[in-house]
VEXFISE-873892 format. One record per residue (C-alpha): residue number from 1; residue in one letter; x, y, z. Coordinates in steps of 0.001 Angstrom, whole numbers, plus 500000, padded with zeros to 6 digits. Last residue first. Layout:
! VEXFISE-873892
NUM a X Y Z
...
This chain:
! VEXFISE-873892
373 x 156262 432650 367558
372 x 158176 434081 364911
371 x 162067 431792 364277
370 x 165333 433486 365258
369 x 167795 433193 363254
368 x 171833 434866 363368
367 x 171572 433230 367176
366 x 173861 434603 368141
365 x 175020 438268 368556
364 x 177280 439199 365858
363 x 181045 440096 364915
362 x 181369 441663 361609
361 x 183271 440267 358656
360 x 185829 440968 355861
359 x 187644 438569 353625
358 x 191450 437933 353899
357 x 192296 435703 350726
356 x 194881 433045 351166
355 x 192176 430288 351219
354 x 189637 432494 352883
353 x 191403 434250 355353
352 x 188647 435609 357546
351 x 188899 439391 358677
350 x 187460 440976 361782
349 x 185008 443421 362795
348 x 183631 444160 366008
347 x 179929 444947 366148
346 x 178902 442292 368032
345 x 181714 442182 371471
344 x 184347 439507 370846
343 x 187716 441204 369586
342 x 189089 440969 373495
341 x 187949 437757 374014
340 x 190320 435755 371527
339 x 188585 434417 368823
338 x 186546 430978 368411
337 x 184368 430869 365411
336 x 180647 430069 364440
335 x 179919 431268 360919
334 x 177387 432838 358686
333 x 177283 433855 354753
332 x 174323 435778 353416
331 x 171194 435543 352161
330 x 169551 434866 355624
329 x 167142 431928 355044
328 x 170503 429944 353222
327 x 172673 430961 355246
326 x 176497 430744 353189
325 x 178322 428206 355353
324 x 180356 428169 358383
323 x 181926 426130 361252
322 x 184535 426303 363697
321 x 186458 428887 362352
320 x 189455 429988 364206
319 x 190988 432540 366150
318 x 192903 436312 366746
317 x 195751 435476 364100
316 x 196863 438672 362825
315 x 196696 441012 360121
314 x 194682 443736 361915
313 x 192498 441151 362987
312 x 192578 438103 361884
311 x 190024 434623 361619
310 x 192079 431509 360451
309 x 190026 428764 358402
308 x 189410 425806 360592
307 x 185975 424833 359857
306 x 184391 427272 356629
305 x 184303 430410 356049
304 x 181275 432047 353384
303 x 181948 433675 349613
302 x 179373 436692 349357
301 x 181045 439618 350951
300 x 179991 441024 354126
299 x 180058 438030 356284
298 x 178523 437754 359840
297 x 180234 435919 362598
296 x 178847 434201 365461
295 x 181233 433779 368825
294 x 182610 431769 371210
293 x 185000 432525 373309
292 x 188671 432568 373734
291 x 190982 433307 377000
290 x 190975 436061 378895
289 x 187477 438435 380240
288 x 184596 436651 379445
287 x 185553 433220 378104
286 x 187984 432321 380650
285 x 188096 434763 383931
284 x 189823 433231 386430
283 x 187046 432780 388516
282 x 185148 430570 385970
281 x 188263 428669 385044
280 x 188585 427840 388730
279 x 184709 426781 388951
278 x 185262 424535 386249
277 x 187954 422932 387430
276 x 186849 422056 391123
275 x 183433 421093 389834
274 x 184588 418572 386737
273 x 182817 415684 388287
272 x 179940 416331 390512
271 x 180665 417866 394161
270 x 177295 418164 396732
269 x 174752 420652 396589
268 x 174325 422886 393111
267 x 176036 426309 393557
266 x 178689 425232 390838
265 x 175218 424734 388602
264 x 177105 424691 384669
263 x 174332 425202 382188
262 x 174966 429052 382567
261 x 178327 428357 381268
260 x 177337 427620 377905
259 x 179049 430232 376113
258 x 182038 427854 374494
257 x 184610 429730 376358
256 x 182555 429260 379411
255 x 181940 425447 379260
254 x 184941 424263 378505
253 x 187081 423180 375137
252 x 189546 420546 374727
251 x 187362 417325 375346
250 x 184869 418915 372472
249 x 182565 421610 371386
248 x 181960 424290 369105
247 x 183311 421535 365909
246 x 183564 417990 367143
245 x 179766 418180 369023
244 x 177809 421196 367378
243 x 177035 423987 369001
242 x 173466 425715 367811
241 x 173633 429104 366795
240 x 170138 429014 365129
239 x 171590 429754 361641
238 x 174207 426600 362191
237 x 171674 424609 363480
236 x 169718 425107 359700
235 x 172294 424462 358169
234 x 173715 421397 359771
233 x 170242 419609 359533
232 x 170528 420773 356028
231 x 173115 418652 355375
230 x 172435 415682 357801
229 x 169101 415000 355095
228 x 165361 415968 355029
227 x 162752 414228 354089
226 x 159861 416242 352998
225 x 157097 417748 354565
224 x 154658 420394 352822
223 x 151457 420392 354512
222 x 149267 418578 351732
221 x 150986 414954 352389
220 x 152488 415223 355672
219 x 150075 412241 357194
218 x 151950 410332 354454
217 x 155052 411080 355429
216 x 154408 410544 358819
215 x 152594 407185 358605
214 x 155825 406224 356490
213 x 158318 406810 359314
212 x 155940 405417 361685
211 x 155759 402325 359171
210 x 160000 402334 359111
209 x 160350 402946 362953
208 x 158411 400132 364147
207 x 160644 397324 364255
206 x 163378 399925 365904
205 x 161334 400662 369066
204 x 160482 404573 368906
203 x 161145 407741 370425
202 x 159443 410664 368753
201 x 161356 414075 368461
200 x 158928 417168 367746
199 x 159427 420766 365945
198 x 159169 424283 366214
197 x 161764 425338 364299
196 x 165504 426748 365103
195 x 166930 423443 363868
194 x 167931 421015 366430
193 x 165003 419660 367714
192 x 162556 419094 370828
191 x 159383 418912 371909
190 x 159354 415378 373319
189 x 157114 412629 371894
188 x 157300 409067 373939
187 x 155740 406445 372186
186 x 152702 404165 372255
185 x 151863 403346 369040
184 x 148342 403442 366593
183 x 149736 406028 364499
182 x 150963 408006 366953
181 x 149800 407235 370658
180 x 151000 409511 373401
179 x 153323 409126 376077
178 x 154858 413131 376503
177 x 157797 415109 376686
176 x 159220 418565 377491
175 x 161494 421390 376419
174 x 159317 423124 374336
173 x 155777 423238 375859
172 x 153083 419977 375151
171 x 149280 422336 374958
170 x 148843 421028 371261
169 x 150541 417496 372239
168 x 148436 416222 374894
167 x 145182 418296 373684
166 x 144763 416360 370819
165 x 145027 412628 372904
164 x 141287 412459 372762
163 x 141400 413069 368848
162 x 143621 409922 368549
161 x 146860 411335 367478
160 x 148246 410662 363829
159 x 146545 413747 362298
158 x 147628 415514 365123
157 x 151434 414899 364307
156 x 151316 416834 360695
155 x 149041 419944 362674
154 x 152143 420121 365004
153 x 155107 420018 362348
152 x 153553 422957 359998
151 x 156031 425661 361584
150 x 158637 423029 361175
149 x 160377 420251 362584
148 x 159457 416196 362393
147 x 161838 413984 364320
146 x 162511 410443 364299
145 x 164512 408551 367114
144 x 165025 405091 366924
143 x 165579 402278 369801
142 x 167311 399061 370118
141 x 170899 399750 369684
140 x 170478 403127 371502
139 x 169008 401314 374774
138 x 172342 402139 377493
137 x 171131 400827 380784
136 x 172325 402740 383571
135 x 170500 401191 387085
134 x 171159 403534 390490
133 x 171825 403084 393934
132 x 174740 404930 394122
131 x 178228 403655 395079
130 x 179689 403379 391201
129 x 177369 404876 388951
128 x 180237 407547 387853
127 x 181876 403883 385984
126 x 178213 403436 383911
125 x 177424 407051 383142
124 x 180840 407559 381510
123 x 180638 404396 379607
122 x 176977 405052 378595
121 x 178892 408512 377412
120 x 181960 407238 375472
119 x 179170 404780 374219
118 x 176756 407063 372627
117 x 179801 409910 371670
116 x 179834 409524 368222
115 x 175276 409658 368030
114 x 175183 412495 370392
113 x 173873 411618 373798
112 x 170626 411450 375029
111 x 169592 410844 378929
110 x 166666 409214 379794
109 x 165130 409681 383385
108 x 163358 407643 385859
107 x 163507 407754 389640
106 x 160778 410492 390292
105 x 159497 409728 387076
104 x 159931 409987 383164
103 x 162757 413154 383183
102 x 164260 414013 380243
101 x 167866 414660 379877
100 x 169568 416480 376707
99 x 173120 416242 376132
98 x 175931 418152 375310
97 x 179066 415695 375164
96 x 182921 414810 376725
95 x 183340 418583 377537
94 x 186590 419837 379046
93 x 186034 420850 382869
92 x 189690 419319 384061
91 x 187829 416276 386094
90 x 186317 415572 382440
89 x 182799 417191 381429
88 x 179393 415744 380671
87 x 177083 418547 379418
86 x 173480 419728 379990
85 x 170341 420602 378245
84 x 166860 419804 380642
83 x 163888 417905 379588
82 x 160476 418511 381427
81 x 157717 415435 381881
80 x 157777 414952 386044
79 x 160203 418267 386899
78 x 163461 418637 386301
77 x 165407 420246 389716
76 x 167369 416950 390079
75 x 168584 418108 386704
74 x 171393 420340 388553
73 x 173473 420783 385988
72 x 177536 419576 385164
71 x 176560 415976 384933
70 x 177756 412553 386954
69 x 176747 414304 390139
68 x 173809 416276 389745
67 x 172559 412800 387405
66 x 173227 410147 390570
65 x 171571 412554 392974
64 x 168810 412247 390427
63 x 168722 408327 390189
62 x 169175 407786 393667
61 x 165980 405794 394111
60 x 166379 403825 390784
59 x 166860 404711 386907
58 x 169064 405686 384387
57 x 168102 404931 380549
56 x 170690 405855 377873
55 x 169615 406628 374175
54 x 171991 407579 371715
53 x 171400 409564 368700
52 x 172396 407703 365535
51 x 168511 407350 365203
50 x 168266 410627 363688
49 x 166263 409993 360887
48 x 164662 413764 359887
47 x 161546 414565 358596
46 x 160831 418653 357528
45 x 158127 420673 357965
44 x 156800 423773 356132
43 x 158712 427203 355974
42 x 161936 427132 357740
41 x 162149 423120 357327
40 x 160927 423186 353617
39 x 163329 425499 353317
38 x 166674 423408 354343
37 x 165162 420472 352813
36 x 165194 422580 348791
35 x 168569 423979 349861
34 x 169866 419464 350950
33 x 168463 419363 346726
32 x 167202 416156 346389
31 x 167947 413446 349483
30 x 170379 414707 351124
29 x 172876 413502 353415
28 x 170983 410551 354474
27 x 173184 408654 357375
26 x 175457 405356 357198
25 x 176528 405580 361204
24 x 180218 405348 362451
23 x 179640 409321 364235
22 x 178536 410635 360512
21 x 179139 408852 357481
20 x 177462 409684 354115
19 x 174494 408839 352681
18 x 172868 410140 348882
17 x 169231 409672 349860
16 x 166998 408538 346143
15 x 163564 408049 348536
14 x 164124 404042 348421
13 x 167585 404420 349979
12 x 166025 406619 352837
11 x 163403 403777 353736
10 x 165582 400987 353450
9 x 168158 402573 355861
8 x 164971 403527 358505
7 x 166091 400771 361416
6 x 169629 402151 361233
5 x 172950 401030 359528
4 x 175734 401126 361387
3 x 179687 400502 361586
2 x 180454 402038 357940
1 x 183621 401333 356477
């Protein structure tokens, strides 16, 4: 059974969405062809629903001493307006969630989770609160997050920002956020996404998603944006190299096997949970020199991995497939795997068994796309 339904349900039913479930919520899939969304993303714009995503407000005077403890980066350093990418992580270093942070004010700053892991983290947030003067209020039930992404998703938002405010979002820089009024609302716009695009997230109170979702698609009309679905939202991360939460990432994994140790700040001032462990894993090598890591993998035949499928060497079991899929901008197939260090540099090449069949491919430098700026 589905849990949730969001603000936008009616919308995606009415535009033919085929829904699946994805972290408890009811969530578009596709909504004609997920190839069709996938390059209309690359090459256009594309408008997703994500309000699955969690939204969790902390605020007071020790608001970022609170954040460089209860997270593994030092956002204290985010300036007035930036965002910052972090993780949560257990005393023993595994990763409860990647998250992005924003900052709103010297006290201020929203933190967003990934839509199964809302609560586990406003949970989180809530009992590492304990002794500093801080407020965690956890507003994903009442709040809805749209995003347009593309190379056409800028000129699409302008038409929906007074001409005064122009200059608020042409001159906004990736990783940072803005009040501005869209389509007669004031909402917070952060450039943002999770597709290898330029591209915008817009925060908005639930009774106003649907007519900013329609504003949008009208205001799209002539540059190309469709709706897009989860499926080629997972495409087109996969081709950027982008972790996602339950397959690159989870409670088992840590930050260095997974490549994301330079989010980790051990120098940072003061403990925050998951210090000790982390920097013992770090000195001991995992992810760089023992251990497992990360890597993107580049098929030479046509048929692609998928999650879980074995990845040999020689014959033997050297990792696993995290997840994979033929690229649709690349013409060929892609995956994210974890394989033991030593077969990790690009250039190495490695065999995936493919339901019994060992198919050949090359270990690559990530991302596999990189969009022209």
């Amino acid at each position: 059974m589905f849990e949730n339904y969001t603000a936008l349900y009616e919308q995606h039913k009415k535009a033919g969405a085929s829904f699946t479930d994805f972290g408890g919520w009811q969530m578009p899939l596709k909504y004609t062809s997920e190839l069709a969304e996938h390059h209309a993303v690359r090459n256009a714009a594309g408008l997703f629903d994500l309000s699955h995503m969690g939204e969790v407000w902390v605020t007071g005077p020790e608001a970022a001493a609170f954040l460089d403890y209860a997270l593994v980066g030092k956002l204290s350093a985010i300036a007035d307006g930036k965002a910052k990418y972090s993780l949560i992580c257990n005393a023993d270093g595994g990763i409860i969630d990647d998250l992005i942070t924003y900052r709103r004010g010297s006290e201020k700053f929203l933190v967003v989770p990934n839509a199964g892991n809302a609560k586990v983290v406003a949970a989180a947030l809530s009992e590492r609160a304990a002794g500093f003067d801080v407020v965690v209020e956890d507003a994903s039930a009442e709040t809805s997050l749209i995003a347009v992404q593309g190379p056409n998703a800028e000129a699409i938002l302008l038409k929906l920002v007074p001409a005064g405010q122009h200059a608020l979002v042409t001159e906004l820089k990736y990783y940072a956020a803005v009040e501005v009024s869209i389509a007669g609302e004031e909402l917070l716009l952060a450039r943002t996404g999770y597709t290898g695009e330029d591209g915008f997230e817009i925060y908005v109170p639930n009774a106003d998603a649907p007519s900013l979702w329609e504003a949008l698609l009208e205001a799209g009309e002539g540059h190309g944006l469709i709706p897009a679905g989860l499926a080629a939202r997972d495409s087109l991360r996969l081709e950027a190299g982008m972790p996602l939460y339950g397959n690159e990432l989870s409670r088992h994994i840590n930050a260095y096997a997974a490549g994301l140790g330079p989010v980790v700040a051990l120098s940072k001032e003061g403990d925050f949970v998951g210090k000790e462990a982390l920097a013992a894993i770090k000195a001991a090598g995992v992810g760089s020199t023992i251990g497992q890591k990360l890597v993107g993998l580049k098929g030479a035949g046509r048929r692609a991995a998928r999650g879980h499928y074995s990845v040999l060497k020689d014959g033997s079991l050297i990792g696993e497939v995290t997840s994979g899929q033929p690229s649709p901008t690349l013409g060929y197939p892609v995956a994210l795997a974890y394989v033991d260090v030593e077969h990790s540099a690009p250039g190495t090449t490695v065999d995936v068994d493919l339901r019994g069949k060992a198919e050949p491919f090359e270990v690559v430098a990530l991302p596999f796309y990189k969009r022209q700026k």
